[in-house]
N, C-alpha and C positions, 0 to 999 in steps of 0.2 A: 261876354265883354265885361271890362271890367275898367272904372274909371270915379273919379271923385262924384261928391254930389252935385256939385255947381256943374260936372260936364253932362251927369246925366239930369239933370235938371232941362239944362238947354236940351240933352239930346230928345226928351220924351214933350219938349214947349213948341222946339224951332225944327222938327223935321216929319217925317213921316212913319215916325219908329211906332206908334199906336196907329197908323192906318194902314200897315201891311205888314204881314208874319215875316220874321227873321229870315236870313238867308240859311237855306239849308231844310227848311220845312217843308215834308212832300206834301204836293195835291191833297193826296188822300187825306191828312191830318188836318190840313185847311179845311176840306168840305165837314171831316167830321165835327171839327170845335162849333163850327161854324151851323153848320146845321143842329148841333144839339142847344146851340144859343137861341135858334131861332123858336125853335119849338117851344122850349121852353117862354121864350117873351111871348108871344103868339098866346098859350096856353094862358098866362096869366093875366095879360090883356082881354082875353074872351072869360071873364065870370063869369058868373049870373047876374049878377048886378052891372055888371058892362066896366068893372074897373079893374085895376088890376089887385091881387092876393091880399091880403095884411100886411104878407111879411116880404114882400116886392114894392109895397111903395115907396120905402126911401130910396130904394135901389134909380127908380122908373123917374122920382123929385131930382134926385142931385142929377141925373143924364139929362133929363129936360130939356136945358139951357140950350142944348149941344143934337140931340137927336131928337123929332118930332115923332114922339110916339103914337098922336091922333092920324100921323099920315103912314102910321107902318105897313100897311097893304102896298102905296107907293114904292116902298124902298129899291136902291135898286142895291146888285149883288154886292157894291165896294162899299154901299152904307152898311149892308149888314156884316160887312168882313171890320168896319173903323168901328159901329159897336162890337161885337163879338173882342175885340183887342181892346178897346176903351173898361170896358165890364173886366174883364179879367187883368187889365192892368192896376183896376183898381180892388180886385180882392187881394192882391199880390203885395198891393201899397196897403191894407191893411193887416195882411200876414207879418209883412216885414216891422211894423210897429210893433204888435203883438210879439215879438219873439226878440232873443238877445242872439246877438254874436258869440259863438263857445271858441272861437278859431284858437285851434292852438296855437302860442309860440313862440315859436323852436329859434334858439339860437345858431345856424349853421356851425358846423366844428372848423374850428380855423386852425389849420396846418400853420406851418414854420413861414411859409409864404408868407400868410394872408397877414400874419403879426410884423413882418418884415415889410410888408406894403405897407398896414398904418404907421407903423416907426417910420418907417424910411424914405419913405415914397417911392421905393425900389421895387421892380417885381421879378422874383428870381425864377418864375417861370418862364420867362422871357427868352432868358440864358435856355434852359432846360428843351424847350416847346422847340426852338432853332434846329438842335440836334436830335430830338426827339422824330420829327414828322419826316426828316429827309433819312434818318437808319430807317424807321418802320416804313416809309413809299417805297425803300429798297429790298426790305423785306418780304414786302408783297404786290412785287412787279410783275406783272403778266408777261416782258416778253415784249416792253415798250423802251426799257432803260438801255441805252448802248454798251454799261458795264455792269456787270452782274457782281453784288458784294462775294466777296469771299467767304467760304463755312456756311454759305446760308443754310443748306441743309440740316445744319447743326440746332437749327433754332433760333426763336429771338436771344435768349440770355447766351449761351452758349456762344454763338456767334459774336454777338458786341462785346464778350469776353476775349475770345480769341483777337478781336481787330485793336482792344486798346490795352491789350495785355502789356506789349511795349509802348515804349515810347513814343508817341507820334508827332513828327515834326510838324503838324500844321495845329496841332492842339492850342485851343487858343488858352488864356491864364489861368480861367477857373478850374479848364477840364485837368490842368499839369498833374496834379495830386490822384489820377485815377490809377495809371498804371500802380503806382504804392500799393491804394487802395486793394485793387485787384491781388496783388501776389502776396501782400502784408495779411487781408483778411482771408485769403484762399478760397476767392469766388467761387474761382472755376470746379473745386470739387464739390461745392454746395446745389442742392437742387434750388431751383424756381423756389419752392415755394420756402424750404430753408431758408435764402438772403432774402424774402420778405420779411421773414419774424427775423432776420440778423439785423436788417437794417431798421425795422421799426423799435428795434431795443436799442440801434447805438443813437436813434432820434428821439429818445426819450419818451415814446410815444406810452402811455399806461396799456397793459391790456385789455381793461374794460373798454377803450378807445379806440382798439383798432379797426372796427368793421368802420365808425364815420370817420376815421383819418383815411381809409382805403378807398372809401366812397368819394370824399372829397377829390383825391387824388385821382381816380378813376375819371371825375365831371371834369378836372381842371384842362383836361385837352380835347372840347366837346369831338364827338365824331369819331378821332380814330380810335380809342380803346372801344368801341361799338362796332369799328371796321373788321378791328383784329377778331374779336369775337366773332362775326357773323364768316370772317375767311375760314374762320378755324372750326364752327357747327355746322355752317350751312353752303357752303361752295366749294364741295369735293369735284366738282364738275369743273372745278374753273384749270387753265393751264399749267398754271405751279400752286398746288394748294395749299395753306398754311395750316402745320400741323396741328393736331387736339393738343388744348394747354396752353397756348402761345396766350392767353390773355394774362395767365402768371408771368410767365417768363418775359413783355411786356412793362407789367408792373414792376417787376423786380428788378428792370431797367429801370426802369421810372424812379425808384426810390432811389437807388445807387446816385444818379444823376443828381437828384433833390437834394441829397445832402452837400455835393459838390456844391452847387450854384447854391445854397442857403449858407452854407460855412463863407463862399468867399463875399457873398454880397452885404454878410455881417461884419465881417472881417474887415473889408474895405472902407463901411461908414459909420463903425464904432470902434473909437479906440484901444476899449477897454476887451479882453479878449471873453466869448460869452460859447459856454457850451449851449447843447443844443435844447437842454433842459429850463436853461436860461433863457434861450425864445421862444418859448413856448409860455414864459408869465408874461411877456411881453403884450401892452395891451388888453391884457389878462380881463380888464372891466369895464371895457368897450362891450356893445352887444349889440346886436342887427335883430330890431321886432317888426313883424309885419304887424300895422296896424285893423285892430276890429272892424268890421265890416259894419256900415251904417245902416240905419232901416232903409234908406232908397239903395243903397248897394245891395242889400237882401232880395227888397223887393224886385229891381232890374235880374236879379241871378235866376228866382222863382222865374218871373216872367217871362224869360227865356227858355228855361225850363221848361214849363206846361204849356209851349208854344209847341218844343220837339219832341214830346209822350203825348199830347192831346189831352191836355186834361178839363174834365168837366167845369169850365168858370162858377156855375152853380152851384155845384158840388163842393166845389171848395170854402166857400161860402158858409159850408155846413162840418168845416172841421174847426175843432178844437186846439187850443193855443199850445196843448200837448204832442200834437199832429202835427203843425208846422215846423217846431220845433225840432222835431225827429228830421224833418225834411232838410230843414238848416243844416241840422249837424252832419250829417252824409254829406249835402253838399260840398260845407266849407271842410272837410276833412279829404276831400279828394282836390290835392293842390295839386297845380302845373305838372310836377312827375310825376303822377298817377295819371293823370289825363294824359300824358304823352307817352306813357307806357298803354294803355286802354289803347290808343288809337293806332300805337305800332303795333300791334296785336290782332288790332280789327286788321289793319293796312296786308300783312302778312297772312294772312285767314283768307281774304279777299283774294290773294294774287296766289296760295295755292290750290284754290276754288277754280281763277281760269285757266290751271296749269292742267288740272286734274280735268276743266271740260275738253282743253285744247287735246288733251291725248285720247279721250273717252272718243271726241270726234274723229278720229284718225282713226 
Protein backbone atom coordinates (compact mmCIF):
# COMPACT_ATOMS: atom_id res chain seq x y z
CA UNK A 1 0.00 0.00 0.00
CA UNK A 2 0.82 3.12 -0.68
CA UNK A 3 -0.51 6.61 0.43
CA UNK A 4 0.44 10.06 2.08
CA UNK A 5 1.63 10.53 5.63
CA UNK A 6 -1.39 12.07 7.23
CA UNK A 7 -3.32 8.69 5.53
CA UNK A 8 -1.15 6.39 7.12
CA UNK A 9 -0.86 8.21 10.07
CA UNK A 10 -4.59 7.65 10.63
CA UNK A 11 -4.38 4.28 9.11
CA UNK A 12 -1.62 2.88 11.67
CA UNK A 13 -3.89 5.43 14.93
CA UNK A 14 -7.64 4.69 13.74
CA UNK A 15 -7.67 0.95 12.68
CA UNK A 16 -6.49 -2.18 13.22
CA UNK A 17 -3.55 -2.32 10.82
CA UNK A 18 -1.00 -3.02 13.98
CA UNK A 19 -3.33 -5.60 15.56
CA UNK A 20 -3.49 -8.08 12.68
CA UNK A 21 -1.14 -9.12 9.71
CA UNK A 22 -1.79 -7.86 6.27
CA UNK A 23 -4.06 -9.57 4.01
CA UNK A 24 -2.30 -12.15 2.17
CA UNK A 25 0.01 -13.37 5.13
CA UNK A 26 -0.01 -17.33 5.43
CA UNK A 27 -0.79 -19.06 8.84
CA UNK A 28 2.36 -20.36 8.81
CA UNK A 29 4.30 -16.95 8.66
CA UNK A 30 2.01 -15.61 11.47
CA UNK A 31 2.77 -18.59 13.84
CA UNK A 32 6.38 -18.17 12.94
CA UNK A 33 6.97 -14.02 13.44
CA UNK A 34 4.83 -14.66 16.17
CA UNK A 35 6.29 -17.24 17.95
CA UNK A 36 9.93 -16.13 17.49
CA UNK A 37 8.61 -12.80 19.26
CA UNK A 38 7.51 -14.61 21.95
CA UNK A 39 10.38 -16.49 22.81
CA UNK A 40 12.36 -14.10 22.55
CA UNK A 41 10.20 -11.65 25.10
CA UNK A 42 9.79 -14.63 27.35
CA UNK A 43 13.64 -15.24 27.30
CA UNK A 44 14.36 -11.67 28.32
CA UNK A 45 11.94 -11.30 30.88
CA UNK A 46 13.19 -14.53 32.63
CA UNK A 47 17.02 -13.24 33.78
CA UNK A 48 18.62 -13.92 36.69
CA UNK A 49 17.77 -10.97 38.21
CA UNK A 50 14.01 -11.49 37.29
CA UNK A 51 14.16 -8.24 34.75
CA UNK A 52 14.55 -7.97 31.44
CA UNK A 53 18.36 -7.71 29.29
CA UNK A 54 20.25 -4.32 29.14
CA UNK A 55 19.55 -3.94 25.88
CA UNK A 56 15.58 -4.87 25.89
CA UNK A 57 14.73 -2.33 28.44
CA UNK A 58 13.96 0.58 26.41
CA UNK A 59 12.32 -1.76 24.00
CA UNK A 60 9.92 -3.44 27.28
CA UNK A 61 9.81 1.12 28.85
CA UNK A 62 8.27 2.55 25.66
CA UNK A 63 5.52 -0.77 25.22
CA UNK A 64 4.66 -0.49 28.86
CA UNK A 65 1.95 1.98 28.53
CA UNK A 66 0.31 -0.28 25.90
CA UNK A 67 1.17 -4.08 26.88
CA UNK A 68 1.55 -5.34 30.66
CA UNK A 69 4.42 -7.14 30.72
CA UNK A 70 4.21 -8.18 34.70
CA UNK A 71 0.92 -10.15 33.25
CA UNK A 72 2.69 -11.95 30.16
CA UNK A 73 2.08 -15.46 31.31
CA UNK A 74 -1.71 -14.12 31.01
CA UNK A 75 -1.51 -13.10 27.35
CA UNK A 76 -3.87 -14.39 25.29
CA UNK A 77 -2.93 -15.54 21.48
CA UNK A 78 -4.31 -11.84 19.78
CA UNK A 79 -2.16 -9.81 22.69
CA UNK A 80 0.67 -11.71 21.52
CA UNK A 81 -0.12 -11.32 17.74
CA UNK A 82 -0.83 -6.83 18.58
CA UNK A 83 2.60 -7.07 20.29
CA UNK A 84 4.51 -9.04 17.80
CA UNK A 85 3.09 -6.21 15.01
CA UNK A 86 3.32 -3.29 17.61
CA UNK A 87 7.43 -4.42 18.13
CA UNK A 88 8.05 -4.73 14.52
CA UNK A 89 6.10 -1.72 13.46
CA UNK A 90 8.30 0.02 15.35
CA UNK A 91 11.72 -1.20 14.36
CA UNK A 92 10.47 -0.48 10.74
CA UNK A 93 9.51 3.30 11.96
CA UNK A 94 13.02 3.33 13.13
CA UNK A 95 14.47 1.85 9.89
CA UNK A 96 12.55 4.24 7.97
CA UNK A 97 14.20 7.42 9.86
CA UNK A 98 17.42 5.93 9.67
CA UNK A 99 17.52 5.68 5.89
CA UNK A 100 16.90 8.20 2.88
CA UNK A 101 14.62 7.78 -0.26
CA UNK A 102 17.20 6.90 -3.53
CA UNK A 103 13.77 6.46 -5.83
CA UNK A 104 14.77 7.34 -8.95
CA UNK A 105 13.17 9.88 -11.21
CA UNK A 106 12.32 9.06 -14.35
CA UNK A 107 10.63 11.36 -16.53
CA UNK A 108 8.24 9.21 -18.70
CA UNK A 109 9.11 9.85 -22.72
CA UNK A 110 6.20 11.72 -24.05
CA UNK A 111 5.14 10.96 -27.61
CA UNK A 112 3.66 13.55 -30.12
CA UNK A 113 0.29 12.71 -28.06
CA UNK A 114 1.16 13.51 -24.60
CA UNK A 115 2.80 17.15 -25.98
CA UNK A 116 -0.53 17.75 -27.96
CA UNK A 117 -2.68 16.88 -24.72
CA UNK A 118 -0.66 19.52 -22.64
CA UNK A 119 -0.83 22.19 -25.54
CA UNK A 120 -4.17 21.40 -26.43
CA UNK A 121 -6.07 19.63 -24.34
CA UNK A 122 -6.68 17.35 -27.20
CA UNK A 123 -5.96 13.55 -27.09
CA UNK A 124 -5.29 12.21 -30.42
CA UNK A 125 -5.32 8.84 -29.18
CA UNK A 126 -8.73 9.10 -28.95
CA UNK A 127 -9.08 9.33 -32.77
CA UNK A 128 -6.48 6.37 -33.10
CA UNK A 129 -7.82 3.96 -29.98
CA UNK A 130 -11.55 4.15 -32.02
CA UNK A 131 -10.17 2.41 -35.11
CA UNK A 132 -7.47 0.77 -33.52
CA UNK A 133 -9.55 -1.89 -30.97
CA UNK A 134 -12.44 -2.55 -33.59
CA UNK A 135 -9.60 -3.66 -36.80
CA UNK A 136 -7.61 -5.72 -33.95
CA UNK A 137 -11.29 -7.37 -32.22
CA UNK A 138 -11.71 -8.21 -36.03
CA UNK A 139 -8.40 -9.43 -36.21
CA UNK A 140 -8.73 -11.82 -33.74
CA UNK A 141 -12.27 -13.01 -33.79
CA UNK A 142 -12.75 -16.60 -32.76
CA UNK A 143 -15.78 -17.22 -34.90
CA UNK A 144 -18.09 -14.72 -32.72
CA UNK A 145 -18.29 -11.70 -35.53
CA UNK A 146 -21.09 -12.18 -38.22
CA UNK A 147 -18.55 -10.65 -40.86
CA UNK A 148 -15.14 -11.83 -41.19
CA UNK A 149 -12.59 -8.82 -42.37
CA UNK A 150 -11.15 -9.29 -45.64
CA UNK A 151 -7.11 -10.43 -46.28
CA UNK A 152 -7.04 -11.43 -42.69
CA UNK A 153 -4.90 -14.11 -43.52
CA UNK A 154 -2.63 -11.71 -44.61
CA UNK A 155 -1.86 -10.33 -41.26
CA UNK A 156 -2.34 -7.40 -39.03
CA UNK A 157 -0.11 -4.81 -41.44
CA UNK A 158 -0.89 -6.37 -44.61
CA UNK A 159 -4.40 -6.67 -44.28
CA UNK A 160 -5.21 -2.95 -42.94
CA UNK A 161 -3.10 -2.14 -46.02
CA UNK A 162 -5.06 -3.90 -48.34
CA UNK A 163 -8.63 -2.64 -46.74
CA UNK A 164 -7.39 1.25 -46.81
CA UNK A 165 -5.37 1.22 -49.80
CA UNK A 166 -8.29 2.84 -51.56
CA UNK A 167 -10.45 5.17 -50.77
CA UNK A 168 -13.00 4.58 -48.25
CA UNK A 169 -16.25 6.27 -48.37
CA UNK A 170 -17.01 6.04 -44.63
CA UNK A 171 -13.40 7.38 -43.81
CA UNK A 172 -13.93 9.92 -41.33
CA UNK A 173 -11.50 13.49 -41.97
CA UNK A 174 -8.43 12.49 -40.18
CA UNK A 175 -8.29 9.04 -41.68
CA UNK A 176 -8.69 11.00 -45.68
CA UNK A 177 -4.79 11.45 -45.97
CA UNK A 178 -4.20 7.37 -45.58
CA UNK A 179 -4.84 6.02 -48.86
CA UNK A 180 -1.91 8.90 -50.23
CA UNK A 181 0.06 7.76 -47.38
CA UNK A 182 -0.17 4.23 -48.34
CA UNK A 183 0.57 4.26 -52.10
CA UNK A 184 2.89 7.62 -51.91
CA UNK A 185 5.09 5.92 -49.24
CA UNK A 186 4.60 2.24 -50.66
CA UNK A 187 3.60 0.54 -47.38
CA UNK A 188 2.58 -2.26 -48.68
CA UNK A 189 6.09 -3.46 -50.01
CA UNK A 190 7.65 -2.65 -46.71
CA UNK A 191 7.93 -5.37 -44.02
CA UNK A 192 6.38 -4.77 -40.30
CA UNK A 193 9.30 -3.96 -38.99
CA UNK A 194 10.70 -1.56 -42.11
CA UNK A 195 7.43 1.02 -41.70
CA UNK A 196 8.30 1.09 -37.88
CA UNK A 197 11.84 2.60 -38.50
CA UNK A 198 10.00 4.46 -41.69
CA UNK A 199 7.61 5.91 -39.56
CA UNK A 200 9.61 6.65 -36.48
CA UNK A 201 12.00 8.66 -38.83
CA UNK A 202 9.16 10.81 -40.74
CA UNK A 203 7.95 11.51 -36.61
CA UNK A 204 11.13 12.82 -35.88
CA UNK A 205 11.61 10.33 -33.35
CA UNK A 206 15.92 10.31 -32.59
CA UNK A 207 17.26 7.01 -32.52
CA UNK A 208 18.50 6.84 -29.13
CA UNK A 209 14.66 7.31 -28.38
CA UNK A 210 13.15 4.57 -29.92
CA UNK A 211 12.89 1.63 -27.59
CA UNK A 212 10.82 4.47 -24.87
CA UNK A 213 8.76 6.00 -27.82
CA UNK A 214 7.87 2.31 -28.59
CA UNK A 215 7.23 1.37 -25.12
CA UNK A 216 5.12 4.35 -24.57
CA UNK A 217 3.17 3.46 -27.57
CA UNK A 218 2.86 0.00 -26.87
CA UNK A 219 1.30 1.10 -22.90
CA UNK A 220 -0.98 3.80 -24.58
CA UNK A 221 -3.68 1.04 -25.42
CA UNK A 222 -3.47 -0.88 -22.05
CA UNK A 223 -4.45 -4.53 -22.78
CA UNK A 224 -4.54 -5.23 -26.41
CA UNK A 225 -0.93 -5.04 -27.64
CA UNK A 226 -0.57 -7.76 -24.48
CA UNK A 227 -3.61 -9.58 -26.30
CA UNK A 228 -1.96 -9.45 -29.63
CA UNK A 229 1.13 -10.85 -28.12
CA UNK A 230 -0.21 -13.70 -26.10
CA UNK A 231 -2.62 -14.75 -29.48
CA UNK A 232 0.56 -14.77 -31.38
CA UNK A 233 3.11 -17.01 -28.44
CA UNK A 234 0.88 -18.65 -26.63
CA UNK A 235 -2.73 -19.76 -28.17
CA UNK A 236 -1.85 -22.00 -31.14
CA UNK A 237 -4.89 -24.00 -29.63
CA UNK A 238 -7.27 -21.22 -30.13
CA UNK A 239 -9.82 -21.50 -33.56
CA UNK A 240 -8.23 -18.95 -35.73
CA UNK A 241 -4.76 -18.25 -34.29
CA UNK A 242 -2.90 -15.08 -34.74
CA UNK A 243 0.21 -15.51 -36.60
CA UNK A 244 4.06 -15.14 -34.92
CA UNK A 245 5.03 -11.31 -35.33
CA UNK A 246 1.62 -9.84 -35.36
CA UNK A 247 2.82 -7.73 -32.28
CA UNK A 248 5.01 -5.69 -35.11
CA UNK A 249 2.91 -5.67 -37.63
CA UNK A 250 0.28 -4.22 -34.75
CA UNK A 251 2.69 -1.52 -33.98
CA UNK A 252 3.30 -0.51 -37.34
CA UNK A 253 -0.37 -0.09 -37.50
CA UNK A 254 -0.31 1.90 -34.65
CA UNK A 255 2.33 4.22 -35.81
CA UNK A 256 0.87 4.75 -39.30
CA UNK A 257 -2.38 5.85 -37.55
CA UNK A 258 -0.39 8.21 -34.85
CA UNK A 259 0.94 10.19 -37.27
CA UNK A 260 -2.57 10.61 -39.05
CA UNK A 261 -4.54 11.69 -35.79
CA UNK A 262 -1.34 13.84 -34.45
CA UNK A 263 -0.86 15.89 -37.96
CA UNK A 264 -4.65 16.44 -38.03
CA UNK A 265 -5.36 17.36 -34.34
CA UNK A 266 -2.34 19.93 -34.68
CA UNK A 267 -3.51 21.07 -37.80
CA UNK A 268 -6.96 21.84 -36.65
CA UNK A 269 -5.96 23.90 -33.30
CA UNK A 270 -2.83 25.56 -34.55
CA UNK A 271 -2.76 27.89 -37.01
CA UNK A 272 0.64 28.07 -37.88
CA UNK A 273 1.55 24.87 -39.85
CA UNK A 274 4.15 22.55 -37.26
CA UNK A 275 6.13 19.59 -38.51
CA UNK A 276 6.27 16.71 -36.41
CA UNK A 277 9.83 17.72 -35.05
CA UNK A 278 8.13 20.81 -34.03
CA UNK A 279 5.72 18.76 -31.48
CA UNK A 280 7.91 17.15 -30.19
CA UNK A 281 9.70 20.73 -28.25
CA UNK A 282 6.41 21.27 -27.46
CA UNK A 283 6.09 21.29 -23.76
CA UNK A 284 9.55 20.29 -24.05
CA UNK A 285 9.94 21.67 -19.90
CA UNK A 286 7.01 20.41 -18.49
CA UNK A 287 8.29 17.12 -16.46
CA UNK A 288 6.19 14.44 -14.35
CA UNK A 289 8.49 13.51 -10.81
CA UNK A 290 7.26 10.96 -8.59
CA UNK A 291 7.86 12.44 -5.32
CA UNK A 292 10.50 10.67 -2.56
CA UNK A 293 9.20 8.60 -0.40
CA UNK A 294 8.93 9.76 3.38
CA UNK A 295 10.23 7.96 6.47
CA UNK A 296 6.52 6.65 7.45
CA UNK A 297 6.19 5.73 3.58
CA UNK A 298 9.44 3.64 4.10
CA UNK A 299 8.64 2.52 7.21
CA UNK A 300 4.61 1.36 6.19
CA UNK A 301 6.57 -0.36 2.81
CA UNK A 302 9.24 -2.38 5.37
CA UNK A 303 6.45 -3.23 7.41
CA UNK A 304 4.70 -4.86 5.00
CA UNK A 305 7.34 -6.29 3.91
CA UNK A 306 8.64 -8.33 6.83
CA UNK A 307 4.92 -9.17 7.44
CA UNK A 308 5.05 -11.44 3.89
CA UNK A 309 9.02 -13.07 4.36
CA UNK A 310 8.60 -13.33 8.23
CA UNK A 311 11.12 -11.58 9.29
CA UNK A 312 12.75 -11.61 12.63
CA UNK A 313 11.53 -8.15 14.57
CA UNK A 314 14.48 -8.66 16.71
CA UNK A 315 16.80 -9.23 14.28
CA UNK A 316 16.08 -6.38 12.67
CA UNK A 317 16.82 -4.43 15.37
CA UNK A 318 20.40 -5.58 15.17
CA UNK A 319 20.92 -4.28 11.52
CA UNK A 320 22.97 -1.55 10.52
CA UNK A 321 21.85 1.69 8.70
CA UNK A 322 23.84 0.13 5.71
CA UNK A 323 21.44 -2.81 5.71
CA UNK A 324 18.30 -1.06 5.66
CA UNK A 325 19.39 0.95 3.08
CA UNK A 326 20.16 -1.89 0.60
CA UNK A 327 16.59 -3.00 1.54
CA UNK A 328 15.12 0.45 0.45
CA UNK A 329 16.75 0.51 -2.66
CA UNK A 330 15.55 -2.98 -4.08
CA UNK A 331 12.38 -1.95 -2.76
CA UNK A 332 11.76 1.37 -4.20
CA UNK A 333 13.52 0.42 -7.60
CA UNK A 334 10.86 -2.35 -8.18
CA UNK A 335 7.98 0.18 -9.30
CA UNK A 336 4.33 -0.68 -10.38
CA UNK A 337 5.85 -2.52 -13.82
CA UNK A 338 8.17 -4.72 -12.31
CA UNK A 339 5.61 -5.67 -9.83
CA UNK A 340 3.05 -6.36 -12.36
CA UNK A 341 5.38 -8.08 -14.67
CA UNK A 342 6.64 -10.51 -11.25
CA UNK A 343 3.05 -11.16 -10.67
CA UNK A 344 1.98 -12.12 -14.53
CA UNK A 345 4.78 -14.29 -14.33
CA UNK A 346 3.99 -15.88 -11.07
CA UNK A 347 0.09 -15.74 -12.31
CA UNK A 348 1.24 -17.79 -15.58
CA UNK A 349 3.72 -20.34 -13.57
CA UNK A 350 0.83 -21.15 -11.45
CA UNK A 351 -1.80 -21.85 -14.24
CA UNK A 352 0.86 -24.09 -16.22
CA UNK A 353 1.59 -25.91 -12.88
CA UNK A 354 -2.53 -26.94 -12.87
CA UNK A 355 -2.47 -27.54 -16.63
CA UNK A 356 0.62 -29.83 -16.38
CA UNK A 357 -1.19 -31.70 -12.90
CA UNK A 358 -4.67 -31.63 -14.70
CA UNK A 359 -3.11 -33.87 -17.63
CA UNK A 360 -0.45 -35.75 -15.28
CA UNK A 361 -3.94 -36.84 -13.56
CA UNK A 362 -5.62 -38.09 -16.71
Amino acid sequence: MEGSDAELRWLTAETDALDHFCVGTTEAVKSQIVDTVRHWTMRELRTANGSPGENSIAIFKHFEPFFPFSKVEDWSGSTWQKWTLHFLWQECVLAGEATQSRRIVKQPYRRHRDRLLSELAEDSDVLVHDLLIRFSAAMMDQGLATWEIPNRSEGFYRCFLLLFKDQVPWAERWLLPLETIIRGEDLISKSPLESIAHSLTVLGVATSDWDAYLERTLLALPGWSGMVQQMATNAAWTLSPVKAGSLDEFLAVRLVLDRLAVRYVANKNIRRKLSFQDILQLDSGNSIESPLASCRQRAFHLFQTAQKLAWDPKLLSQWSTAQWQTIIDELEHCDGVSRRRIFQLAYERNYRIQVLDSISEQ
